[in-house]
C-alpha positions in Angstrom: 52.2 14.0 -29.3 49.2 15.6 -27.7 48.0 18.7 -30.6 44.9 20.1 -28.2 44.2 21.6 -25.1 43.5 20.3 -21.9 40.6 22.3 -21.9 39.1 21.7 -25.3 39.4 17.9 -24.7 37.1 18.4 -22.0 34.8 20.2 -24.1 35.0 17.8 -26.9 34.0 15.2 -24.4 30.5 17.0 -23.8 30.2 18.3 -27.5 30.5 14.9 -28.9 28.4 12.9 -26.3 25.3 16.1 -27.4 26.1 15.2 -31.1 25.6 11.4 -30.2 22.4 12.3 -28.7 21.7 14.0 -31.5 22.6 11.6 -33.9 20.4 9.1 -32.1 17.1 11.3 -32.0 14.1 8.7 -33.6 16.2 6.2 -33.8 15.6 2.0 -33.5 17.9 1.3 -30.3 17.7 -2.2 -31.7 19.1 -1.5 -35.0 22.2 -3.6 -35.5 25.8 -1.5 -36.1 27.3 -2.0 -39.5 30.5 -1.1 -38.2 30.2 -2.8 -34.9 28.0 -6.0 -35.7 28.2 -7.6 -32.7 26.3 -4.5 -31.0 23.0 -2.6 -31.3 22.5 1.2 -31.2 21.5 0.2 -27.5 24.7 -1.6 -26.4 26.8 1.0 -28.0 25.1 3.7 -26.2 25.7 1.4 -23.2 29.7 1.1 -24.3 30.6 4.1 -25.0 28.5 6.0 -22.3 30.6 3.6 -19.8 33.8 4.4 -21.0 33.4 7.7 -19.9 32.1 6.6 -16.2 34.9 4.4 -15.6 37.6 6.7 -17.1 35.6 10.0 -15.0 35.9 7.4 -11.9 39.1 6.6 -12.2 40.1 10.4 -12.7 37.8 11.7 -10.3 39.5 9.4 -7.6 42.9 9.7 -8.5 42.8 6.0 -8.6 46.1 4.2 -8.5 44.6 1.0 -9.8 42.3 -0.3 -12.5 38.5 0.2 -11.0 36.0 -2.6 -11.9 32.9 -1.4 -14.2 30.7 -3.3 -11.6 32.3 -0.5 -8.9 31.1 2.2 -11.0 27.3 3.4 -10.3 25.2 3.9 -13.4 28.3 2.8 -15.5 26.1 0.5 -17.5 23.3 2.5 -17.3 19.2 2.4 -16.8 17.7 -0.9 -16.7 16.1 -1.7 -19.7 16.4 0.3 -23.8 13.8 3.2 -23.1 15.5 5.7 -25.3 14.5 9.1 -22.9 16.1 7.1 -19.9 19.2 6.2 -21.9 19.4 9.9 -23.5 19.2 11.3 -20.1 21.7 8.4 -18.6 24.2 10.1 -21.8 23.2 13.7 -20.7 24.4 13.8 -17.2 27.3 11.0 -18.4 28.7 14.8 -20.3 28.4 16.5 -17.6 29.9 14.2 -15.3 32.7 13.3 -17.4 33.7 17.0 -18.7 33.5 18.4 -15.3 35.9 15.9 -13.8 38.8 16.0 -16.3 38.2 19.6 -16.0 38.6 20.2 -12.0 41.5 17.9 -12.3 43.7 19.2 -14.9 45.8 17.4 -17.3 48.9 16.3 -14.8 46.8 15.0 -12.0 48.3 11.2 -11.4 45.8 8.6 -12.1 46.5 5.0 -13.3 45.5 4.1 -17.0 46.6 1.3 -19.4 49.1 3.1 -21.4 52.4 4.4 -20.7 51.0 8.2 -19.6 49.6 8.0 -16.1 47.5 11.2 -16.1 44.4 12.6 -16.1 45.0 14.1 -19.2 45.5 11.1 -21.2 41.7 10.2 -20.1 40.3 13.4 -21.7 42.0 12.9 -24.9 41.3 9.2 -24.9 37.3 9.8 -24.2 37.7 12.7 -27.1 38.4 10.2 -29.5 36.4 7.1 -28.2 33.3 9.3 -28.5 34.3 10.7 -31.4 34.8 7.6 -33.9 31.5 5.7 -31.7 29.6 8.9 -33.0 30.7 8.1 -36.4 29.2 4.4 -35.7 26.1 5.7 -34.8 25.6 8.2 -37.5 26.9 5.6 -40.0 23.5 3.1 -38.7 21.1 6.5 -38.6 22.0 7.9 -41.7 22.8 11.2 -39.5 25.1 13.7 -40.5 28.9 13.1 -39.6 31.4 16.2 -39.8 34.5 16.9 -37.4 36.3 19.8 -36.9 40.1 19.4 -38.6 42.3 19.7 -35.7 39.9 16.6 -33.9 39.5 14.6 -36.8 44.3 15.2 -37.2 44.4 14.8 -33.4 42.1 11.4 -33.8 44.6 10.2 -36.3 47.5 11.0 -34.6 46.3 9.4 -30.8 45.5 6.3 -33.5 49.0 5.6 -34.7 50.1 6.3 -31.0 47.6 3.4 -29.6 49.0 1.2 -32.5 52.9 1.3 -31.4 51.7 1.4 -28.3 50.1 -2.0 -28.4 53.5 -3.1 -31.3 55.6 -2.1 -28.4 53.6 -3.8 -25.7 51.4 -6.9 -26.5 53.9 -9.6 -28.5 50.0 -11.2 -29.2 48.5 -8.1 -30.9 48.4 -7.9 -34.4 49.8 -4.7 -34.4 53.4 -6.3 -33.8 53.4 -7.5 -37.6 53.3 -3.9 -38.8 56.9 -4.2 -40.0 59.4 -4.4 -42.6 61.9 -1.8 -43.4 61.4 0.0 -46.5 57.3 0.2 -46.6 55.9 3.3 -46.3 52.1 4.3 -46.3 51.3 8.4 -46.5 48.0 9.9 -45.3 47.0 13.1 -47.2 44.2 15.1 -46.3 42.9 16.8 -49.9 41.0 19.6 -48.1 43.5 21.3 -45.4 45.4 24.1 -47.5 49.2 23.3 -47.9 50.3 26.6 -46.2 47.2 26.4 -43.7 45.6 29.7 -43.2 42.5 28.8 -43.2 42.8 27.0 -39.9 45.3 29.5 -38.0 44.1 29.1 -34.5 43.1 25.5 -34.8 45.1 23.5 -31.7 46.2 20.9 -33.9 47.2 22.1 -37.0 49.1 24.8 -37.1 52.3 24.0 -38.3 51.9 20.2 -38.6 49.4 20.1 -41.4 47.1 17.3 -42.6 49.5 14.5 -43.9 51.1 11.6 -42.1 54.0 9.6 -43.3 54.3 6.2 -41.6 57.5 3.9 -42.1 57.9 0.5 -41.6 61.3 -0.6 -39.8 63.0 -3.9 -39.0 61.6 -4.2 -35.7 58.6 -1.3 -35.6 57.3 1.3 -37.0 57.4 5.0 -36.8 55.2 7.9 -38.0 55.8 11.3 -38.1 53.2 14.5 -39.3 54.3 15.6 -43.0 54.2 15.4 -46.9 56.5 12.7 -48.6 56.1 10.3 -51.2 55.2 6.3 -50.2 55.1 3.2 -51.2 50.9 4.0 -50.7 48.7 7.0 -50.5 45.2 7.3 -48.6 43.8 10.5 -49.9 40.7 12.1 -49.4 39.0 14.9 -47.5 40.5 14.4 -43.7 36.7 13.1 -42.0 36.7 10.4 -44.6 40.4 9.9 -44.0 39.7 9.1 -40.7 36.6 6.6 -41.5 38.7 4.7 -43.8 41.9 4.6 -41.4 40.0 3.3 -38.1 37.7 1.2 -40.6 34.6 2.9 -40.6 34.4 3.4 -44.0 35.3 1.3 -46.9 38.6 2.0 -48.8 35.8 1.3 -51.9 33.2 4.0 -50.7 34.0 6.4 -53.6 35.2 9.4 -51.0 39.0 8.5 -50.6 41.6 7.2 -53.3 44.3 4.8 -52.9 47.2 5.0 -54.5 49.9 2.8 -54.8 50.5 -0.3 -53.1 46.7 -1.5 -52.2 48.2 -4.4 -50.5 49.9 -3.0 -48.1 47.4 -0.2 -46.8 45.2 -3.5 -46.5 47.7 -5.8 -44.8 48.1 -2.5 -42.1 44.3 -1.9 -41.8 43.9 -5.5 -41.2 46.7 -5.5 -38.5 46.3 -2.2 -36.7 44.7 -2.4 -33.3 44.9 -1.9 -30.0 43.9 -4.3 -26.4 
């Protein structure tokens, strides 16, 4: 289920790639990520800035095949960690990347990894890779992290579609454990009103709401928007929500509850991933 424009994908591209920047103003490029310990501010720059060169290449060429980063100019960026060089390298990486997904449109045929082979899967998928690698960086700099409700439901619900995605397609993922009929594990976001005025004209979440019910089968899993009760509830305002469900933020941090079954919101946060 896509919840969101076309069109506001593409602007969430550049907003969240000028929050980044933001986030990283005075920082210490060599700082190590807590939440991504094998990088520095640097290499996550470097990661996350390419993500959205190859994926802009690969939509910008209709390409019909995977493209190789070392095909891709400037995907890695400027030589060296000069932080003006690699904010600029991020500045015109917005530009690029919004523009492209833009001229294209959301049903122009371009390959990918996943099962939807358009250009419209790209915008949504750099949405969300910028948006939770902006949380990583604000997490290091002590900046200020906040997401608008529909992205941060939309980021929740492309997460649980990456997850089945990789149950259904990887028999090596972890993700293919995620079973067991009769488990169930509820989201609930404390701060979206039941009836949802307050965010009429919100993309994602009119209608749908701010709660997730996922159920564990024989075979697979399934997950479906909604309120119902669970073997385990993760509640908490939706941004924090999000940090704790992609594992940005501990389930201990104070700003989300748990109740229920601990042990089986852990044995999914351990196993949930995608290739």
């Amino acid at each position: 289920m896509t919840s969101l424009s076309h069109g506001r994908y593409c602007d969430e591209v550049a907003r969240q790639i000028d929050l980044l920047r933001a986030a990283l103003t005075g920082a210490d490029l060599s700082a190590t990520v807590p939440t991504c310990p094998d990088w520095t501010l640097a290499e996550l720059v470097r990661h996350t800035g390419g993500a959205v060169r190859w994926s802009e290449r690969l939509v910008a060429t209709r390409a019909e095949r995977d493209i190789p980063e070392e095909d891709i100019p400037e995907c890695e960026g400027p030589e060296g960690d000069d932080p003006a060089a690699l904010d600029a390298w991020l500045a015109r990486t917005a530009e690029l990347g919004a523009e492209t997904f833009r001229a294209a449109g959301p049903d122009a045929p371009v390959w990918s990894w996943s099962g939807d082979h358009r250009a419209g899967f790209w915008a949504r998928r750099m949405t969300h890779e910028l948006l939770i690698h902006r949380a990583d960086a604000a997490l290091t700099t002590g900046a200020a992290y906040e997401v608008e409700p529909d992205v941060a439901a939309d980021a929740i619900d492309e997460w649980l579609d990456l997850v089945a995605l990789a149950q259904r397609t990887d028999p090596d993922d972890s993700a293919v454990e995620l079973r067991g009929a009769g488990r169930s594990i509820h989201l609930h976001a404390t701060d979206v009103p039941d009836g949802l005025g307050d965010f009429d004209g919100l993309d994602g979440l009119d209608g749908l709401g701010a709660e997730w019910l996922i159920e564990f089968g024989e075979d697979a899993f399934t997950w479906r928007r909604g309120h119902a009760k669970a073997d385990v509830t993760l509640r908490g305002p939706l941004t924090e929500v999000l940090l704790a469900f992609y594992r940005r933020r501990p389930l201990e941090s104070g700003r989300v509850e748990v109740l229920g079954d601990r042990e089986l919101l852990d044995f999914w946060l351990e196993r949930a991933s995608f290739q």
